[in-house]
Structures are given as structure tokens and as C-alpha cells.
VOGU-3710 file (C-alpha; in Angstrom, 3 decimals, decimal comma):
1> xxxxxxxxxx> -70,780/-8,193/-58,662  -68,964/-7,534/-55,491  -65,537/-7,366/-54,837  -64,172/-10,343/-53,200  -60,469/-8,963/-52,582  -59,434/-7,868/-48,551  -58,977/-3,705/-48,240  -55,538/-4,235/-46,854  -55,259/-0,249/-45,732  -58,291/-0,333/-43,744
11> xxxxxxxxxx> -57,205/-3,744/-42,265  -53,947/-2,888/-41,704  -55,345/0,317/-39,683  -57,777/-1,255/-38,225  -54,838/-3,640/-36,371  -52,560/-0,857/-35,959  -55,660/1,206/-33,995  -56,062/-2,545/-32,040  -52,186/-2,377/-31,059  -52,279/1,347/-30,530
21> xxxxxxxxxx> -54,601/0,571/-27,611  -51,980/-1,438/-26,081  -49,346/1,088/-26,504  -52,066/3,714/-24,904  -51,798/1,364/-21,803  -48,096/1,432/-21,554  -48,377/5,293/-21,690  -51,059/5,538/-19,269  -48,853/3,277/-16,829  -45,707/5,603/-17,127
31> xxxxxxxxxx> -48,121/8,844/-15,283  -50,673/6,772/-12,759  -51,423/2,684/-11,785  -49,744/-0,763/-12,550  -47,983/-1,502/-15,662  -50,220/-3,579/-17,993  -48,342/-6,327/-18,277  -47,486/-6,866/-14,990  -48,990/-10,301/-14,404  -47,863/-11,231/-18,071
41> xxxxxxxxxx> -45,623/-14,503/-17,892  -41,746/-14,177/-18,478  -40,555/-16,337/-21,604  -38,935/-19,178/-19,497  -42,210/-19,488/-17,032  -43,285/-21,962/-19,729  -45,532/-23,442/-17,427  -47,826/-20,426/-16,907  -47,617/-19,628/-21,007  -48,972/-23,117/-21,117
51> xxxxxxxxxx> -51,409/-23,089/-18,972  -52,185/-19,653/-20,146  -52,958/-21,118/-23,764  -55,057/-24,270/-22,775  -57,110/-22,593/-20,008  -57,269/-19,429/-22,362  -58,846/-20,994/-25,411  -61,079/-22,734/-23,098  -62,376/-19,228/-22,329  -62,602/-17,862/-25,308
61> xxxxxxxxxx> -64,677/-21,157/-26,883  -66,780/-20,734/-23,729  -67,667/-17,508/-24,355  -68,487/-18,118/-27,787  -70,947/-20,821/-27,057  -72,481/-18,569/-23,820  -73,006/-15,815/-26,825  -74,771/-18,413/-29,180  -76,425/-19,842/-26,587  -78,061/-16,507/-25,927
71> xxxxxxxxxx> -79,018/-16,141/-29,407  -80,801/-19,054/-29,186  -83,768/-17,916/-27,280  -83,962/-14,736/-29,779  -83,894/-12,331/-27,545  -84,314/-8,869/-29,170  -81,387/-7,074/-28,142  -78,988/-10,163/-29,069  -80,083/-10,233/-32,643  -80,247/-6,655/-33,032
81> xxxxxxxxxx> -76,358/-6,310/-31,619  -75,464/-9,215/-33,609  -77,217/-7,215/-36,680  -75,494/-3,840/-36,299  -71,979/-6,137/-35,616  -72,148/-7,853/-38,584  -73,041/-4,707/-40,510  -70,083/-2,823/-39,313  -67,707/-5,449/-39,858  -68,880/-6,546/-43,471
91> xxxxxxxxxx> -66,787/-4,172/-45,367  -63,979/-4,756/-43,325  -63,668/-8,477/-43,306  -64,964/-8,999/-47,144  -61,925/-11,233/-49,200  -59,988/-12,142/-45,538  -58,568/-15,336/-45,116  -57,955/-16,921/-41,770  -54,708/-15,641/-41,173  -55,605/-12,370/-41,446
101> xxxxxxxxxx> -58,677/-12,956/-39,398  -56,368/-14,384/-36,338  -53,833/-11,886/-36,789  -56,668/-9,225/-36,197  -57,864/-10,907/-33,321  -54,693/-10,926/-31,711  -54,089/-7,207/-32,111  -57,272/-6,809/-30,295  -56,832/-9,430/-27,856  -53,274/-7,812/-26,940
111> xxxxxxxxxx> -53,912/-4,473/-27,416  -57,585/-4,382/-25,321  -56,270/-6,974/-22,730  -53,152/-4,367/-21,966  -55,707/-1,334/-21,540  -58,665/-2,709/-19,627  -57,377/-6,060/-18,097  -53,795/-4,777/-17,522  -53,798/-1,056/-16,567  -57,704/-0,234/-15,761
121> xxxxxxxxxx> -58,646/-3,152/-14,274  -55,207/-3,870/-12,329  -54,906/-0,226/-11,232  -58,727/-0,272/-9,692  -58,244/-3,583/-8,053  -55,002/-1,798/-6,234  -56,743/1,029/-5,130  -59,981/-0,864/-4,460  -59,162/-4,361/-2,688  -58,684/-2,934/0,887
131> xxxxxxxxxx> -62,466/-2,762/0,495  -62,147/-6,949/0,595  -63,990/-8,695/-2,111  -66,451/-6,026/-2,662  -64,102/-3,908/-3,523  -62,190/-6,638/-5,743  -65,693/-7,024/-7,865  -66,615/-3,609/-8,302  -63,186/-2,955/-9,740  -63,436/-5,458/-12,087
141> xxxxxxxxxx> -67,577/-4,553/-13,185  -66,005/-1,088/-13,287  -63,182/-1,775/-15,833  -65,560/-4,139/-17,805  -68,406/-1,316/-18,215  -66,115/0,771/-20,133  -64,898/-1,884/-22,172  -68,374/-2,566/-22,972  -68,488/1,885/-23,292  -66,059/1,577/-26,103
151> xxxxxxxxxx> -67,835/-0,552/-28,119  -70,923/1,493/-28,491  -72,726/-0,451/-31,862  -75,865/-0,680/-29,660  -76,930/-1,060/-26,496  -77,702/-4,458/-26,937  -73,489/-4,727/-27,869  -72,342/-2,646/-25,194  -74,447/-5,249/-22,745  -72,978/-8,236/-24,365
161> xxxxxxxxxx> -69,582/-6,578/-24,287  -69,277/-5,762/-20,730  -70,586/-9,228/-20,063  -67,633/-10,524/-21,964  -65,288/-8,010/-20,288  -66,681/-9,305/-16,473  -65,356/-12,869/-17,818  -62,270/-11,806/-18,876  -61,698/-10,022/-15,730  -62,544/-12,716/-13,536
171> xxxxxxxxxx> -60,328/-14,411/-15,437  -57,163/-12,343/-15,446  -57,580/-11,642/-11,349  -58,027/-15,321/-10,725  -55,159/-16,627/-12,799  -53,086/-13,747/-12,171  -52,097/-13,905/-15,554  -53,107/-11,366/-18,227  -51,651/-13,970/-21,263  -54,612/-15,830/-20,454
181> xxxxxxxxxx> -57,188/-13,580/-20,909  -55,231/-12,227/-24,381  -56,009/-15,712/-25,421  -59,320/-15,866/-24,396  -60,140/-12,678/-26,092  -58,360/-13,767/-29,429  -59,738/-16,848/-29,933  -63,547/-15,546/-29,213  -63,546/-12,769/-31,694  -61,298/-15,416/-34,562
191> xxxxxxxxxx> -63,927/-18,208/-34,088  -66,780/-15,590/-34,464  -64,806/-13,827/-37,349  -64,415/-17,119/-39,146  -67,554/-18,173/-38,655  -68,805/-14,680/-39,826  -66,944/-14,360/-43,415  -67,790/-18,026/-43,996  -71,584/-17,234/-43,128  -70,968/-14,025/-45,746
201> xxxxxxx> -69,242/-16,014/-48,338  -72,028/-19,060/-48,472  -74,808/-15,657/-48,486  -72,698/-14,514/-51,423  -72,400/-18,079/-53,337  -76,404/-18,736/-52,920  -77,422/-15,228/-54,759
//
């Protein structure tokens, strides 16, 4: 019978490691480029944090229904990245409950965000936008390929991932506002954790 309970050490590092990223950005900042949260809203520009929520989930449910969409027409590579994902994160998410889900998604949504959104991306836009809007897009294909690097389950992943990261990046230039790509990026991997451990659990129930 398998063990239904949540590894809480390899969770909680697995968060820490997701924050740690964040804190990398910060320390990156202090040497070379723009801090990482420099486009991130001040607490009385409620406003932007609004708008940074609503427009932000919109992204991150849009991205989940581009990825299911592409699953969909079975492509190879889609189902063999969405394979080797749900392999890796079986053990890790096995006895989670939504809270725990969300709060993992929001230490990667903040900690990522800061690094590749906030630092990489911002600091290549800087030195790239007297270019004009070339420039503007290779910086922002640039940052996104190595967040798709990082993420190396497959090839197939790393694809999907840098597609991901081009959407987020549009989205933090355009908005000028790095909260709403956090909240983009937390609510797509929550509603595709959720979805994931429920998917497990009914697999679990039926054998």
C-alpha cells in the first residue's frame, strides 16, 4: 500500500530552493543589471496590485489551457514532457493538500519571476533596447531560453518551458509590472498541480 502522507523535508526544501532563486536574483543585482523587483508595485499602488492579480490569473489560466490545448492533438514531445513531469513530481506531491500545493507555487512563481523576469530579462532589455524592438524581443527569447535551460526534464519540457517563459516575458515588459507575471506563474503551475495530485489520487482509488 502506498503512503499517502506529504514528505514535509523534501517539500519544505523544495520551496526553500524555489525562494533561494529569488534571493540569487537580489545577489546577482547587488554586482551587475537592474534590481529584480524593480517594476514590482509599492503596497499603496493598490491599483497596479489589482490589476496585477486579475490580469495575472488571466495569464496563468491561459497558459494552462494553451498547454492542454496542445496536448490535445498528441503530439509526441507534449506527452512525453508531460510523462517525465509527472514522474518527477510524483514523489514530491504524494499526500499534499491545496495549500501546500499554492504555497509551492508561489515560491516558484516569486522566486523564478525575480531571477529571469526581474534581473535576466530586465537587465538584457537595458542593455539591448537601443537596438529598437528587435532588440526588446531578443532580450526577452534570450531570458526565456534559459528558463526553459533550467528545467531540463526533456526536450520536449525545456520547449514547452521557454514557450511559457516568452509569455511571461511579454507579459512583465508590457505591463511593466513583474507582480503580474508572479501571478501568472503561480496560478499555472497550482491549477496543473491540483489537477495533477487529484488525477494521482483517483489512479490510486481505482487500483
Amino acid at each position: 500500500m502506498q503512503h499517502n502522507t506529504p514528505n514535509h523535508q523534501q517539500f519544505f526544501m523544495a520551496a526553500m530552493f524555489e525562494l533561494g532563486i529569488g534571493l540569487l536574483a537580489v545577489v546577482l543585482a547587488s554586482f551587475a543589471g537592474v534590481h529584480p523587483h524593480e517594476t514590482m508595485p509599492k503596497i499603496t499602488e493598490y491599483k497596479r496590485i489589482g490589476f496585477g492579480l486579475i490580469a495575472g490569473f488571466a495569464v496563468g489560466l491561459g497558459m494552462v489551457i494553451m498547454v492542454h490545448g496542445l496536448e490535445i492533438f498528441r503530439f509526441r514531445w507534449i506527452e512525453d514532457a508531460s510523462e517525465i513531469a509527472e514522474k518527477h513530481l510524483r514523489v514530491l506531491l504524494r499526500g499534499c493538500n491545496v495549500w501546500h500545493l499554492v504555497a509551492l507555487s508561489l515560491s516558484a512563481g516569486v522566486g523564478e519571476e525575480l531571477l529571469f523576469r526581474g534581473w535576466l530579462q530586465g537587465t538584457l532589455v537595458r542593455e539591448l533596447e537601443p537596438f529598437g524592438t528587435g532588440g526588446i524581443a531578443f532580450a526577452i527569447f534570450l531570458a526565456s531560453l534559459m528558463f526553459g535551460i533550467i528545467h531540463p526534464l526533456s526536450r520536449g519540457y525545456v520547449a514547452v518551458t521557454t514557450i511559457l517563459g516568452i509569455i511571461l516575458g511579454i507579459t512583465a515588459y508590457w505591463s511593466q509590472n513583474i507582480f503580474m507575471a508572479i501571478i501568472g506563474h503561480t496560478v499555472y503551475d497550482a491549477i496543473l498541480m491540483i489537477l495533477f495530485v487529484r488525477k494521482m489520487r483517483h489512479r490510486e482509488q481505482s487500483t
